[in-house]
Biopython code that builds the backbone (N, CA, C, O; Angstrom):
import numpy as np
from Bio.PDB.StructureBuilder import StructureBuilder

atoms = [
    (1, "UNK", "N", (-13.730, -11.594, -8.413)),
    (1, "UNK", "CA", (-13.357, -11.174, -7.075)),
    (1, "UNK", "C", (-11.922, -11.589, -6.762)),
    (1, "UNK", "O", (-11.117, -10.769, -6.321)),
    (2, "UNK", "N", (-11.573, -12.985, -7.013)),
    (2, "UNK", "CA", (-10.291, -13.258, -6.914)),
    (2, "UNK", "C", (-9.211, -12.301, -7.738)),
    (2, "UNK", "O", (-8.080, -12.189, -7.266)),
    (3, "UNK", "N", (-9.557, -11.612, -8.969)),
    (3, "UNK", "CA", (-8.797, -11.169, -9.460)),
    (3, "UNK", "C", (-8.672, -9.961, -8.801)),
    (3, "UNK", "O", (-7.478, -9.664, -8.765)),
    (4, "UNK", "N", (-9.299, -9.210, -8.314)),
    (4, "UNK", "CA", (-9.935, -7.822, -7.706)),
    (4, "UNK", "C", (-8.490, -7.732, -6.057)),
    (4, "UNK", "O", (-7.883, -6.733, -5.670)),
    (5, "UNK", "N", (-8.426, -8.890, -5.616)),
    (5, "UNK", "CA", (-7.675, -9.410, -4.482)),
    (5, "UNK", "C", (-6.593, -9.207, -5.169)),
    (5, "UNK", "O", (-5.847, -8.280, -4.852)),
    (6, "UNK", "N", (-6.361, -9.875, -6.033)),
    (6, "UNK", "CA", (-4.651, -10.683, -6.284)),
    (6, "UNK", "C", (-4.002, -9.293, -6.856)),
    (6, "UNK", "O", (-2.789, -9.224, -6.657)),
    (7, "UNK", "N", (-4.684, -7.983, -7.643)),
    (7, "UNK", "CA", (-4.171, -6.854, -8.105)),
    (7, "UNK", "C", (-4.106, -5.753, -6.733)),
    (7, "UNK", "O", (-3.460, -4.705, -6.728)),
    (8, "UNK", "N", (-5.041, -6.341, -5.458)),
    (8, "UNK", "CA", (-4.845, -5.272, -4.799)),
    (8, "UNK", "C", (-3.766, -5.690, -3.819)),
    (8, "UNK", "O", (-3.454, -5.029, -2.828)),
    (9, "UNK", "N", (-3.329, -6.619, -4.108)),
    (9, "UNK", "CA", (-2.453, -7.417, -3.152)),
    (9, "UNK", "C", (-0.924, -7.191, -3.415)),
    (9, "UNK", "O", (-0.022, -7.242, -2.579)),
    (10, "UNK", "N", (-0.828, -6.928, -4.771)),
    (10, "UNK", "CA", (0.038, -6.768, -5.669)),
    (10, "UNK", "C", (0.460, -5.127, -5.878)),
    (10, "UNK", "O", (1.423, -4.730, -6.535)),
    (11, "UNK", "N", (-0.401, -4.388, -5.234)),
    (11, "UNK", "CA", (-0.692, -2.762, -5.057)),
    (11, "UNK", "C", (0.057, -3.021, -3.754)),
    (11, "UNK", "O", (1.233, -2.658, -3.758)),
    (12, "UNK", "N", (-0.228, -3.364, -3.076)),
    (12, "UNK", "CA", (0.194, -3.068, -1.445)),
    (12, "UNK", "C", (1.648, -3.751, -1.410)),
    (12, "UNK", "O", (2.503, -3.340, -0.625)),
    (13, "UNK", "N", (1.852, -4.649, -2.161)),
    (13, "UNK", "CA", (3.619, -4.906, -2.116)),
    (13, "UNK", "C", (4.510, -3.983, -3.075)),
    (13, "UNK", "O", (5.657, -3.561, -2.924)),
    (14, "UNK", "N", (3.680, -3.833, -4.007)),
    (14, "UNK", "CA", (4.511, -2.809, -4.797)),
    (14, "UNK", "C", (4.580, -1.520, -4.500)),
    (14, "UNK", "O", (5.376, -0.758, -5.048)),
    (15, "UNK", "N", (3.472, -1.058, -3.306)),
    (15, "UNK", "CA", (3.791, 0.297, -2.531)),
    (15, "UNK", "C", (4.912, 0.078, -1.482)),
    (15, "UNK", "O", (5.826, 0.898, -1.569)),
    (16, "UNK", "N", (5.035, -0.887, -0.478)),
    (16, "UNK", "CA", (6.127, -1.614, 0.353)),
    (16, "UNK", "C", (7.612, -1.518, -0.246)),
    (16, "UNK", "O", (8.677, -1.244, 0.307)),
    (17, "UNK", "N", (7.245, -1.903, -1.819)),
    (17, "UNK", "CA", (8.720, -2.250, -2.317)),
    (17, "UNK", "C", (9.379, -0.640, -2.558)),
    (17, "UNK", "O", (10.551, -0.337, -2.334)),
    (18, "UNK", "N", (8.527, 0.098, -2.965)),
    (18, "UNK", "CA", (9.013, 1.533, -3.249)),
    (18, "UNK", "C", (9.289, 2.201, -1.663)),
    (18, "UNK", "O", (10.505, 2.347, -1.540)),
    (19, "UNK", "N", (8.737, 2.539, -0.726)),
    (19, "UNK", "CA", (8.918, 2.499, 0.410)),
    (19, "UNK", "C", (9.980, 2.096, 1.100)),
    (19, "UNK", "O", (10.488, 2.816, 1.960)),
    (20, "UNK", "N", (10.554, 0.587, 0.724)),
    (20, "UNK", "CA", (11.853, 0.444, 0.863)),
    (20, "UNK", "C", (13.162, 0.848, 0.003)),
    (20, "UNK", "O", (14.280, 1.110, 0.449)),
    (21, "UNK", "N", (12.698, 0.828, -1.461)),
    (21, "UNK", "CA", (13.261, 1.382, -2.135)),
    (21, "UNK", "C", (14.142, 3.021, -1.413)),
    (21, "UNK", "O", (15.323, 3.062, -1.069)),
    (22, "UNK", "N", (12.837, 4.569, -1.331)),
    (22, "UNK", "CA", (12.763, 5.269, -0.512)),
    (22, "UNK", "C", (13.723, 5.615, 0.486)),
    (22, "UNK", "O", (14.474, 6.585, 0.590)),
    (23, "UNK", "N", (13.446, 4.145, 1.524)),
    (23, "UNK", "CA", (14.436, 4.262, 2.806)),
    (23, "UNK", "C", (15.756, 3.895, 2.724)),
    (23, "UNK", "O", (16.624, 4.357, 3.463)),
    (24, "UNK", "N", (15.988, 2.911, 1.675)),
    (24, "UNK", "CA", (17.204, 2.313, 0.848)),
    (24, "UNK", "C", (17.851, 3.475, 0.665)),
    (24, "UNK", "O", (18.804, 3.596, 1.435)),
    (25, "UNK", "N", (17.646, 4.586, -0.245)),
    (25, "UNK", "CA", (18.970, 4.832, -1.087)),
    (25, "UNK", "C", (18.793, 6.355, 0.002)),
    (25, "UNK", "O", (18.752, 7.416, -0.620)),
    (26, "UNK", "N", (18.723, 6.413, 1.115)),
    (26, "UNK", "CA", (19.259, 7.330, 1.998)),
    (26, "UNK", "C", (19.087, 9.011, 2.009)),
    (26, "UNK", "O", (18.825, 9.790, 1.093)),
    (27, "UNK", "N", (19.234, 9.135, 2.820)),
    (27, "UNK", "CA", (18.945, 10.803, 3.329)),
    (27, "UNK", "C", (20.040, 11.889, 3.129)),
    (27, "UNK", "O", (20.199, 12.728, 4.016)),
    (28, "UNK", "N", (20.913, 11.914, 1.839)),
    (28, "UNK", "CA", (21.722, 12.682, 2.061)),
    (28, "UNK", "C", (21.940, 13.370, 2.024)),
    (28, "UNK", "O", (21.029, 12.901, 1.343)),
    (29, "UNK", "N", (22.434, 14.797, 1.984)),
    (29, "UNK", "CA", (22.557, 16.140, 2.684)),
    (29, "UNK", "C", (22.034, 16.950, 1.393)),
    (29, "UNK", "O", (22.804, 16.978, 0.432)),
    (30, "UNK", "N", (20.532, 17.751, 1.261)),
    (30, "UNK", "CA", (19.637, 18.407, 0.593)),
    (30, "UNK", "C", (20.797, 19.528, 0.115)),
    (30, "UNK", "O", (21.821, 19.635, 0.790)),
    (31, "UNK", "N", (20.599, 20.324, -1.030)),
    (31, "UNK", "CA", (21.014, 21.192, -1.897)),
    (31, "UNK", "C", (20.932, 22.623, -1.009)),
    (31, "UNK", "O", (19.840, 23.156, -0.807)),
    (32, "UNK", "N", (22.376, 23.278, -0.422)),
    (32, "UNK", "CA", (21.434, 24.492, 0.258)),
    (32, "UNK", "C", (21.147, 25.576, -0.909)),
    (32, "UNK", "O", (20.535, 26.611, -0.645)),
    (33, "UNK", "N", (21.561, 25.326, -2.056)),
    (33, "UNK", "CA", (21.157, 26.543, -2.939)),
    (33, "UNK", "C", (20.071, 26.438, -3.530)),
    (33, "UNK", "O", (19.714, 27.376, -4.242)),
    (34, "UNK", "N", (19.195, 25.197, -3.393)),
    (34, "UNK", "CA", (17.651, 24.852, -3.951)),
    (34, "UNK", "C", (17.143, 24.829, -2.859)),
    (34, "UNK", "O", (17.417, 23.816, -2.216)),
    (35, "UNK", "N", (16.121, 25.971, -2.088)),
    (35, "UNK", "CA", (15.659, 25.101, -0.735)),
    (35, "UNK", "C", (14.319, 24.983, -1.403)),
    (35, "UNK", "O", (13.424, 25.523, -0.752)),
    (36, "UNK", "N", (13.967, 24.463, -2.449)),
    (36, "UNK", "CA", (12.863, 23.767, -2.951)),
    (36, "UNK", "C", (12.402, 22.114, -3.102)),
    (36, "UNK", "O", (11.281, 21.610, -3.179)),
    (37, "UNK", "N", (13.848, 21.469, -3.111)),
    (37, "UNK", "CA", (14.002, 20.245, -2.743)),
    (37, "UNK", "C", (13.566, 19.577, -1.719)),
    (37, "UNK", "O", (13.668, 19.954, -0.551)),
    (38, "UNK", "N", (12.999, 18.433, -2.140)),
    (38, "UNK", "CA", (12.015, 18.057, -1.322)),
    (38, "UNK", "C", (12.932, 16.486, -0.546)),
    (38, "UNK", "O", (13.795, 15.776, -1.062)),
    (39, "UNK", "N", (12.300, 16.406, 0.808)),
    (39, "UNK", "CA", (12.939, 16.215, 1.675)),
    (39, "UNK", "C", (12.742, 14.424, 1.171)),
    (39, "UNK", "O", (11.664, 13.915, 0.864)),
    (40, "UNK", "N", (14.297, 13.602, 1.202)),
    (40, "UNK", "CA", (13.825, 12.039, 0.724)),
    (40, "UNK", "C", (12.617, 11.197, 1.506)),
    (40, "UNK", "O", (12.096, 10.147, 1.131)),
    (41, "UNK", "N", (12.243, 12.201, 3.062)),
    (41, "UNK", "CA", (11.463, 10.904, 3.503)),
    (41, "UNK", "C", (10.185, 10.874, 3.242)),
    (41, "UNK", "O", (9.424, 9.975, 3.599)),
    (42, "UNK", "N", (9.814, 12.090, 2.453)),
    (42, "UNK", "CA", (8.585, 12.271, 2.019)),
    (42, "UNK", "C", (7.822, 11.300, 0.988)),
    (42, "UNK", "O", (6.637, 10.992, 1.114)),
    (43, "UNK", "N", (8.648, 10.869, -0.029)),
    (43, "UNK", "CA", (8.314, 9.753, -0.894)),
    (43, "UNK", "C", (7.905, 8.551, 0.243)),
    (43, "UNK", "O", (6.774, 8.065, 0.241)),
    (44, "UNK", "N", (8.821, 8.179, 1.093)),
    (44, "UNK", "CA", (8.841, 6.912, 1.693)),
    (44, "UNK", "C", (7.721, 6.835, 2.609)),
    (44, "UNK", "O", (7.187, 5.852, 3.123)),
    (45, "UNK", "N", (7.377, 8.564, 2.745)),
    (45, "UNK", "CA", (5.941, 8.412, 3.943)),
    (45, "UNK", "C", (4.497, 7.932, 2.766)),
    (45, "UNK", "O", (3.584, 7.130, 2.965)),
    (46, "UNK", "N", (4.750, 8.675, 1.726)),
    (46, "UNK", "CA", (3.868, 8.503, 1.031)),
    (46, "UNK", "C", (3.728, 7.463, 0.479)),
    (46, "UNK", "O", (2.564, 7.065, 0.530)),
    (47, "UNK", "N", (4.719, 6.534, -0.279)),
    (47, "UNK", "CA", (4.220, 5.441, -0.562)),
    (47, "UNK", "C", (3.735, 4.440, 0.571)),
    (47, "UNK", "O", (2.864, 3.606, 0.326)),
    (48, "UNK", "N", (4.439, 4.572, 2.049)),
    (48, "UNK", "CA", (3.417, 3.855, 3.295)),
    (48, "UNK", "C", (2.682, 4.255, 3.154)),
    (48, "UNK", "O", (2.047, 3.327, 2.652)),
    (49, "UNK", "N", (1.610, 5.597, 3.174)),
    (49, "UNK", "CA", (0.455, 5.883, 3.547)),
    (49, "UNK", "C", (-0.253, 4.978, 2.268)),
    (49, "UNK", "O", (-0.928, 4.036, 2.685)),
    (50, "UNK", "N", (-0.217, 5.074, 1.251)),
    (50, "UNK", "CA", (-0.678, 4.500, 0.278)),
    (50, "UNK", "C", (-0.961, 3.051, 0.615)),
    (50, "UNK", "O", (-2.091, 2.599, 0.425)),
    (51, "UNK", "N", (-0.048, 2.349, 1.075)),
    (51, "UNK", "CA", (-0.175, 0.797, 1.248)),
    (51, "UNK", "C", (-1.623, 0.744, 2.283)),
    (51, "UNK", "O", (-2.649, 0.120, 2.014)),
    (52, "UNK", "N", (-1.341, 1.690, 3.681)),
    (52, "UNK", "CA", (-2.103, 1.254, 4.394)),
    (52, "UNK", "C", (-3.570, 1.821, 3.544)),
    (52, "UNK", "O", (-4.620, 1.226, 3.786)),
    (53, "UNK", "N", (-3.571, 2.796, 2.714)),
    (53, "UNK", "CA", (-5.113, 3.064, 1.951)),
    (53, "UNK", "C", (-5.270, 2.210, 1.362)),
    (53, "UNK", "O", (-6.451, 2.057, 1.052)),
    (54, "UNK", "N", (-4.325, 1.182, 0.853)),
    (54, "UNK", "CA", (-4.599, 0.065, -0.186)),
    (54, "UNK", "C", (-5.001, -1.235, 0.784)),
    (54, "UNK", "O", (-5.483, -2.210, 0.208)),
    (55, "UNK", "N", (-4.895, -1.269, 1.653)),
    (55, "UNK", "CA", (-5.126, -2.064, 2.854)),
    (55, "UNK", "C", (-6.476, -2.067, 3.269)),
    (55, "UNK", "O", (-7.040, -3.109, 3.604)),
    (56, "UNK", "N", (-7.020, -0.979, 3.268)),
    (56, "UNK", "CA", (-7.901, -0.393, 4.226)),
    (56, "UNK", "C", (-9.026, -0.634, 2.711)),
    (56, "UNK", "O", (-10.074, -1.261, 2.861)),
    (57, "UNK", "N", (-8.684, -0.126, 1.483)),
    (57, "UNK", "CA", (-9.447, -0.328, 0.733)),
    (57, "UNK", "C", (-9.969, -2.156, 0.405)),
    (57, "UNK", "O", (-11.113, -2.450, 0.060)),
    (58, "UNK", "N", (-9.134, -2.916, 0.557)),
    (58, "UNK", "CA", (-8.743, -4.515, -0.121)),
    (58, "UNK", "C", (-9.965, -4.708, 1.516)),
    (58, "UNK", "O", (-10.838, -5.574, 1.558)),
    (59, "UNK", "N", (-9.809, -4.100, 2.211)),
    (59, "UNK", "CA", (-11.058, -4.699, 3.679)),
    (59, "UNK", "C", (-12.174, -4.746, 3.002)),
    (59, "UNK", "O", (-12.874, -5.688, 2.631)),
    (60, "UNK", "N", (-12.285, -3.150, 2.838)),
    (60, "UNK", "CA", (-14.002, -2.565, 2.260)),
    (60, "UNK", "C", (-14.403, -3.392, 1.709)),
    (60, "UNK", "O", (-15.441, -4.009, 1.944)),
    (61, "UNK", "N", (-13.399, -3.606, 0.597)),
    (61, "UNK", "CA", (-14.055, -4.336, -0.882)),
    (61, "UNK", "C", (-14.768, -5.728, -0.478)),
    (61, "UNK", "O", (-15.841, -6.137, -0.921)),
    (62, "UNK", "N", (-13.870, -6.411, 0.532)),
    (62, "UNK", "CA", (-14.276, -7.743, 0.942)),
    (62, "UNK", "C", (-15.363, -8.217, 1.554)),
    (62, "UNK", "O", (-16.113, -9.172, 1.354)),
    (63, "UNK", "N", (-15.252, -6.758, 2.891)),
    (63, "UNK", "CA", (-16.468, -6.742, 3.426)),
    (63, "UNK", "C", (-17.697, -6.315, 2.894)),
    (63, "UNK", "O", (-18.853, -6.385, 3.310)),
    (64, "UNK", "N", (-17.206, -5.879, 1.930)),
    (64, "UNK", "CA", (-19.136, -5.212, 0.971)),
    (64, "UNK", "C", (-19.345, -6.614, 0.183)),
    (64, "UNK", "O", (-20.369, -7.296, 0.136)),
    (65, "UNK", "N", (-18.142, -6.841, -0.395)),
    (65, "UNK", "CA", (-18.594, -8.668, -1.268)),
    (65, "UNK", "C", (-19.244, -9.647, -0.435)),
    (65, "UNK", "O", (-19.991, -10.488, -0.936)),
    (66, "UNK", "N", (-18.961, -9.585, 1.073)),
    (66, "UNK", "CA", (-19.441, -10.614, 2.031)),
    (66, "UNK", "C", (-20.539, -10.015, 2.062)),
    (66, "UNK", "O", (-21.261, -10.692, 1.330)),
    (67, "UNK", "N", (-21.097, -9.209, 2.429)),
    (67, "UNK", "CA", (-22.758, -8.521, 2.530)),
    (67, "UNK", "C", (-23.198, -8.815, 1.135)),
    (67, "UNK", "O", (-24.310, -9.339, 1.061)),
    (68, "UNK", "N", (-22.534, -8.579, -0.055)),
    (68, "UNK", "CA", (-23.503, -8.302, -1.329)),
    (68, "UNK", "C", (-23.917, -10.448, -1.566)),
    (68, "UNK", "O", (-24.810, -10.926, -2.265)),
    (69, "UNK", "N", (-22.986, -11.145, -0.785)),
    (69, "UNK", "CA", (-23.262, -12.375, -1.037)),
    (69, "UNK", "C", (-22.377, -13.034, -2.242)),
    (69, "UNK", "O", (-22.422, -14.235, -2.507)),
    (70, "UNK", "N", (-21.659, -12.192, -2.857)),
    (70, "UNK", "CA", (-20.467, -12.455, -3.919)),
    (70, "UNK", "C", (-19.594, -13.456, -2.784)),
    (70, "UNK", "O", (-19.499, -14.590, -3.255)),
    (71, "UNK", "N", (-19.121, -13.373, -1.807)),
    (71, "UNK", "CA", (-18.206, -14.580, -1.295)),
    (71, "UNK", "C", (-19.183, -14.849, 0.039)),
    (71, "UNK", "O", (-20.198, -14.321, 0.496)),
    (72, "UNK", "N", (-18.252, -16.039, 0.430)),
    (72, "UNK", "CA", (-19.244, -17.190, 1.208)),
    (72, "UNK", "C", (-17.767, -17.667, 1.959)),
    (72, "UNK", "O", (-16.708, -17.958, 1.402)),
    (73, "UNK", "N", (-18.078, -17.640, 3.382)),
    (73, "UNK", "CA", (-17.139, -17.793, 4.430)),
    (73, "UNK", "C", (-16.872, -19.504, 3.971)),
    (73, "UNK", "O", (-17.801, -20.155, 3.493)),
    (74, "UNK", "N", (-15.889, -19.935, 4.126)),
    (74, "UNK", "CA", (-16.099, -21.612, 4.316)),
    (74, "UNK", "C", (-15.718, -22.237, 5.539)),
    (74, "UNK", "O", (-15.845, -23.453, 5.680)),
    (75, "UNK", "N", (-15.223, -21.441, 6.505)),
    (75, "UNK", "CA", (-14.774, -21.654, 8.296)),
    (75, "UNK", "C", (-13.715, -22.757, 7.983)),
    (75, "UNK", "O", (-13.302, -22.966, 6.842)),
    (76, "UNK", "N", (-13.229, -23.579, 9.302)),
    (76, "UNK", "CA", (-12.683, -24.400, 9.129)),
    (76, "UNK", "C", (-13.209, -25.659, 9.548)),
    (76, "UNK", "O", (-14.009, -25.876, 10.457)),
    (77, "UNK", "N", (-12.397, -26.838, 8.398)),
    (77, "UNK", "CA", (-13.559, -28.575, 8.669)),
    (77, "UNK", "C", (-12.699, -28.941, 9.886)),
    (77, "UNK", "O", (-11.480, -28.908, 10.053)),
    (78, "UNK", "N", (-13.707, -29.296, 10.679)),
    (78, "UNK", "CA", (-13.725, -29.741, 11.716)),
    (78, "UNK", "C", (-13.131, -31.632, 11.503)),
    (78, "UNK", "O", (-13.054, -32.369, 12.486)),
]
sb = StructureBuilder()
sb.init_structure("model")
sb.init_model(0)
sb.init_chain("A")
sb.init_seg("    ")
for serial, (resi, resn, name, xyz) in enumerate(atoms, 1):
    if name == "N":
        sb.init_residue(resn, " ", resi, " ")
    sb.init_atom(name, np.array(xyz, "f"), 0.0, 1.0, " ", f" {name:<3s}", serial, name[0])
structure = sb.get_structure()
């Protein structure tokens, strides 16, 4: 389970890092003789959307491990 975390954790920064990557190297003025070219912010939406599915997935997983009894809350010692 820990390992299951630490790769999906590692998914969601490495979608972030491309994302910035993305917004990094800028919007600059599309080809008018290709209007097939695809627009730069599209990568950068997509690798966000990805993070937050990788987000949303790293919940599920946790919350089905807490029901299946695979992890065990430990709260905090008082």
């Amino acid at each position: 389970m820990t390992y299951l975390v630490i790769v999906a954790f590692v998914a969601i920064l490495g979608s972030l890092a491309a994302a910035l990557f993305f917004m990094m190297r800028g919007s600059g003025p599309l080809d008018p003789n290709n209007p097939q070219e695809v627009s730069r912010s599209k990568p950068m939406a997509k690798a966000l959307a990805m993070r937050v599915g990788f987000s949303v997935l790293l919940f599920l997983v946790v919350l089905f491990a807490y029901f299946m009894g695979w992890i065990q809350p430990t709260g905090m010692p008082m």
